[in-house]
C-alpha positions in Angstrom: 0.0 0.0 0.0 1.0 3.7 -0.5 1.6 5.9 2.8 0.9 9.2 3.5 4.2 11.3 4.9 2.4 14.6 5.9 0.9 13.6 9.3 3.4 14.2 11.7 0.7 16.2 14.1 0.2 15.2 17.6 -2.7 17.1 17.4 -6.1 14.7 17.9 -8.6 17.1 16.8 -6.1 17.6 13.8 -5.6 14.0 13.4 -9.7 14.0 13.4 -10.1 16.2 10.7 -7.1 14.2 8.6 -9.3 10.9 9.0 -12.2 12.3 7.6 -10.6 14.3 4.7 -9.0 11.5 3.9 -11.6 9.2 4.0 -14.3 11.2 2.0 -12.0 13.3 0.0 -8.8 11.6 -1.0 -8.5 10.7 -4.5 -6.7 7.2 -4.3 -7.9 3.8 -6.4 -6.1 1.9 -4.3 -5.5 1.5 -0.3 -3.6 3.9 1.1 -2.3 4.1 4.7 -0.4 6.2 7.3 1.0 6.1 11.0 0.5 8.9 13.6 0.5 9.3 17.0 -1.4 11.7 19.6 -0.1 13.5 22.8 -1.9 12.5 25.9 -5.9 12.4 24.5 -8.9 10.7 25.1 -10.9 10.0 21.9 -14.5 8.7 22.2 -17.0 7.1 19.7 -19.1 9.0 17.7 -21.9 7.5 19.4 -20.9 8.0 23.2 -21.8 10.7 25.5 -18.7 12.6 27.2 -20.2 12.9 30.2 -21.0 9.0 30.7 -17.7 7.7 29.2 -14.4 10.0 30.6 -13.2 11.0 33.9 -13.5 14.8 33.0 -12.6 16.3 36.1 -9.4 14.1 36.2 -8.7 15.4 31.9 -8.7 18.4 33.1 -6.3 18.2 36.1 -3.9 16.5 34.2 -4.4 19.0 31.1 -5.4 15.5 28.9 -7.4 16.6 25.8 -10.7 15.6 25.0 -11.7 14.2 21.2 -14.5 12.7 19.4 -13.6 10.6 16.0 -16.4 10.2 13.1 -16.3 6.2 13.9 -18.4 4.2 16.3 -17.0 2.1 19.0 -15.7 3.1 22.5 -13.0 5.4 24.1 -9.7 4.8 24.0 -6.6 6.4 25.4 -4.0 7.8 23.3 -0.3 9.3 24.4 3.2 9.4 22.5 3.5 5.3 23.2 0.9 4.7 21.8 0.8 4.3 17.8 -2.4 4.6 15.6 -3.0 3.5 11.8 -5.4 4.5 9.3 -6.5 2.5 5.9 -8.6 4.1 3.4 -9.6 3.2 0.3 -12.1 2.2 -2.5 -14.7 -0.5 -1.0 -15.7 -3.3 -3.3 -17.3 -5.4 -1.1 -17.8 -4.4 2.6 -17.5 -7.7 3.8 -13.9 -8.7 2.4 -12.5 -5.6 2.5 -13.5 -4.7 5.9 -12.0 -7.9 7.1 -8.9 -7.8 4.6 -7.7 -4.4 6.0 -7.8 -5.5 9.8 -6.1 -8.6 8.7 -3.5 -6.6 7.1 -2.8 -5.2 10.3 -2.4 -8.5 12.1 -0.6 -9.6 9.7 2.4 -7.2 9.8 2.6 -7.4 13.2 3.2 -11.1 13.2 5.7 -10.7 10.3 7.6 -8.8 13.3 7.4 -11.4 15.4 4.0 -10.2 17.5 1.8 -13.2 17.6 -1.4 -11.2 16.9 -4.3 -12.7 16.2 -7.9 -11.0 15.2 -10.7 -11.3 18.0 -14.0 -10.2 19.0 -16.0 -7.4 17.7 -13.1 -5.0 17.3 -9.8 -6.1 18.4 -6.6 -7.7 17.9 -5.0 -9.7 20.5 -1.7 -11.1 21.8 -1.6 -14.1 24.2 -5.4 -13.2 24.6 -4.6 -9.9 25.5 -6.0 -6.6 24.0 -2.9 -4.9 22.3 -5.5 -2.8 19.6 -8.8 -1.5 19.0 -10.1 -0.5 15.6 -13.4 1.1 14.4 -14.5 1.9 10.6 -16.6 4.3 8.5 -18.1 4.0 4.8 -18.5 7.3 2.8 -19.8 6.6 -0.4 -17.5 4.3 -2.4 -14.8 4.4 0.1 -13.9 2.9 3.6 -11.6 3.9 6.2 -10.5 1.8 9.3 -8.2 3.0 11.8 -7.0 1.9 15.1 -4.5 1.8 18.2 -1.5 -0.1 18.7 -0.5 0.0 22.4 3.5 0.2 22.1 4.5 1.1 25.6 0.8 3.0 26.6 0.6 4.3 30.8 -1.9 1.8 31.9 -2.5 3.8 35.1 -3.5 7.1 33.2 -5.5 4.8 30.8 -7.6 3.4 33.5 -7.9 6.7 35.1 -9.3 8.5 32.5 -11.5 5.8 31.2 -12.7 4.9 34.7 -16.1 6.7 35.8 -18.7 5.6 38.5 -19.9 2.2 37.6 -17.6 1.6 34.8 -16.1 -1.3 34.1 -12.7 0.0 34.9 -13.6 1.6 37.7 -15.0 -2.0 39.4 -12.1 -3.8 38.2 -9.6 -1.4 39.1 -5.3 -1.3 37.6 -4.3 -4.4 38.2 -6.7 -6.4 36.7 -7.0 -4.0 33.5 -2.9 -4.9 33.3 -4.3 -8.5 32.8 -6.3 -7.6 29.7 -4.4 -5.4 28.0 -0.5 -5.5 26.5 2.0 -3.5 25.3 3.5 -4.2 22.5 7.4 -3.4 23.7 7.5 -6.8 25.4 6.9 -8.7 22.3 9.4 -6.6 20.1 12.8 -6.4 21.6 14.3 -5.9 18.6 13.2 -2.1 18.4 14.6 0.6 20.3 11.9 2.6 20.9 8.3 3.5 19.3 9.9 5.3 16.3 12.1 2.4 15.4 8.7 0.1 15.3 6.8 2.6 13.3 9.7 2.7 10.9 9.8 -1.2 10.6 6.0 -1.5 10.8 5.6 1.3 7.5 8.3 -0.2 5.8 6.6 -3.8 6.5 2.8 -2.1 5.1 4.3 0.0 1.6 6.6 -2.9 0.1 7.6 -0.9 -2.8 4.5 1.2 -3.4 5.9 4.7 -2.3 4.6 7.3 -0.6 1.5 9.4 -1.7 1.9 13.7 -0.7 -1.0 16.1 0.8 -0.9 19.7 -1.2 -0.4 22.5 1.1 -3.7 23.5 0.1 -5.2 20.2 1.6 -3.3 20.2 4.8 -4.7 23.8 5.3 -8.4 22.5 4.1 -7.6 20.1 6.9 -6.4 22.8 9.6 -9.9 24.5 8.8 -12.1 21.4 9.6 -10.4 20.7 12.6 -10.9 24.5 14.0 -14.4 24.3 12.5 -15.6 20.9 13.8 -13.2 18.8 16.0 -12.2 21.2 18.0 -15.7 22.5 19.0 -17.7 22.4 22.2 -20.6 21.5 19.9 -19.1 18.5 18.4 -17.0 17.4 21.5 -19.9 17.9 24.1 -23.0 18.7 22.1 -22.8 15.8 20.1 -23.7 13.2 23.2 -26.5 11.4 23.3 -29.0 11.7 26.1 -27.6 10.5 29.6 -29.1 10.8 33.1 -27.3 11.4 36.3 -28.3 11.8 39.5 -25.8 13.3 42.4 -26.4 14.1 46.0 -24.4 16.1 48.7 -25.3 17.0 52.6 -25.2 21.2 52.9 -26.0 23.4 55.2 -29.2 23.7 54.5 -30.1 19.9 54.6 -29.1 17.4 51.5 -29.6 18.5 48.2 -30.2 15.7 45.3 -30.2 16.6 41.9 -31.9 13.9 38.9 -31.2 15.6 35.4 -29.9 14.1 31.9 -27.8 15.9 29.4 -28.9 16.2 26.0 -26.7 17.6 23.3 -24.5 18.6 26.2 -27.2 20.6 27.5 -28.7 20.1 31.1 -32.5 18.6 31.0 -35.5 17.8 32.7 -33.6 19.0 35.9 -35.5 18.1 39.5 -34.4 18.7 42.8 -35.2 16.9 46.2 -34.0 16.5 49.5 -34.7 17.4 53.1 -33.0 21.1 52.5 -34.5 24.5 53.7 -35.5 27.2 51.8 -37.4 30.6 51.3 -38.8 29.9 47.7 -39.5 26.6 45.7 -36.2 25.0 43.8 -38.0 24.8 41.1 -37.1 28.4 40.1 -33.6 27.2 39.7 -34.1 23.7 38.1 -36.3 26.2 35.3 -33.6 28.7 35.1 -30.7 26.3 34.2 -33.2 24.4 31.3 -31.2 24.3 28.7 -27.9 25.5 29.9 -24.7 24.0 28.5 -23.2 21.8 31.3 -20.0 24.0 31.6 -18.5 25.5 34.8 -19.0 29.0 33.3 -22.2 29.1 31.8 -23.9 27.1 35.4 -22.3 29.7 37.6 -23.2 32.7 35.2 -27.3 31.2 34.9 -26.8 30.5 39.0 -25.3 34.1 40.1 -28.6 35.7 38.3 -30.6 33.7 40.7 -31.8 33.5 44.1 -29.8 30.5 45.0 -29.7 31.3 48.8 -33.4 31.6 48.9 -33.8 28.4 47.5 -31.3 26.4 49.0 -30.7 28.4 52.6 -27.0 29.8 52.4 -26.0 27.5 49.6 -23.7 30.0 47.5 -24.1 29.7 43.1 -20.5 28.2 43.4 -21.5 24.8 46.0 -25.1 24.2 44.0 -22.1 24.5 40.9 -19.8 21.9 42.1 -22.8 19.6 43.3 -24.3 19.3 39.6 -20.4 18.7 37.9 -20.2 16.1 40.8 -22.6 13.6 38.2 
């Protein structure tokens, strides 16, 4: 297959925004494919809510970005030991060519000596472990697959990020995620480091096809659908599906509960209850934040216009905040 040179961003809602361009707008009769690699990002399916699926609060203490890809499937953690491969190309026949191009995959990675085998819905295993996941799109004639290859991945930050209340992760907890994933590194001695396997691993995929060249013109058609979509509150957070939370704290004023969903990133069908004291009925806030985007900023700005303390006796905009981000 021919590879593609250009991508050398660590950028994920870049890396986004190169999937999809070259999936629906590459002109290429045959396969091509290319290597890249993200700095420290959670991506999630196009089908997943962000609230239900990702630690958030610990993303954003560890400055981890958030991304959501244009393929189905669950998140996955990316960082710099971790490397990812696209395929694109024309599809003849969805069922042999899906299957062909994850083979492909396999395939290379046993010619280096990984005994990788293809398993379950989406993934490739070693020794019955998880090593990749992989997802896939149609647009028209053409398909794109892409996936991770876990080279040397953190496993701690990986379950971290991944692990939310009731999660799987989060019930089984590090060590026994470390018994269903692997790194790649133990099976490849023969490399030094990540860019030695990518090197070995692209070499291994083109043969003697070549390499195939973006125009700056395309890269920068790129740049502009990744500032335009992927790296948008509206397509990150807006794009969720409906999910419900319910969180509960003990305040001053008695405990506070809070039963809401998010939909489109937006807070919905919000009801308080509790034992808590107040002047006027809750329902005046619930009303007010209808709608709101479930940000920091825009909850505190709706809840500073309001009576909170009336509501919820001496419970400041900031604590009623912090309870509702608590889901």
């Amino acid at each position: 297959m021919k590879y593609i040179v250009q991508n050398y961003s660590t950028d994920p809602h870049f890396n986004m925004a190169f999937d999809e361009f070259c999936l629906e707008q590459l002109k290429a009769d045959e396969p091509v494919f290319y290597l890249w690699q993200n700095r420290p990002s959670v991506i999630i399916g196009l089908n997943q809510s962000a609230y239900a699926e990702v630690n958030l609060p610990y993303l954003r203490e560890k400055g981890i970005v958030l991304a959501r890809r244009v393929t189905g499937g669950g998140a996955v953690y990316h960082d710099l030991q971790n490397l990812n491969y696209t395929i694109t190309g024309r599809i003849r026949d969805l069922e042999t060519d899906y299957p062909a191009y994850v083979e492909t995959m396999a395939r290379a990675l046993r010619a280096l000596g990984v005994p990788a085998e293809v398993s379950g819905r989406n993934d490739i295993l070693v020794d019955g472990r998880k090593c990749s996941g992989y997802a896939k799109r149609v647009s028209k004639d053409r398909l794109m697959i892409h996936g991770t290859l876990m080279y040397d991945v953190d496993i701690d930050t990986l379950t971290q990020v991944l692990a939310t209340p009731g999660s799987k992760l989060s019930a089984a907890g590090i060590s026994s995620v470390r018994s269903r994933v692997a790194n790649l590194k133990e099976y490849l001695p023969q490399f030094e480091d990540i860019h030695a396997f990518q090197a070995a691993l692209q070499a291994l995929l083109a043969g003697d096809d070549g390499e195939m060249r973006l125009t700056v013109a395309q890269i920068a058609q790129i740049e502009a659908d990744a500032t335009s979509k992927y790296r948008t509150w509206e397509w990150v957070y807006g794009h969720s599906p409906v999910a419900a939370f319910r969180v509960g704290r003990k305040f001053a004023c008695g405990r506070v509960e809070a039963s809401f969903s998010l939909k489109a990133g937006c807070i919905d069908g919000l009801r308080f209850s509790g034992d808590f004291l107040g002047n006027l009925p809750a329902d005046r806030i619930a009303n007010a934040l209808q709608g709101c985007r479930f940000t920091r900023e825009a909850i505190e700005a709706v809840l500073c216009k309001e009576p909170v303390e009336n509501c919820f006796d001496r419970l400041s905009p900031k604590e009623l905040t912090a309870l509702l981000l608590d889901a």
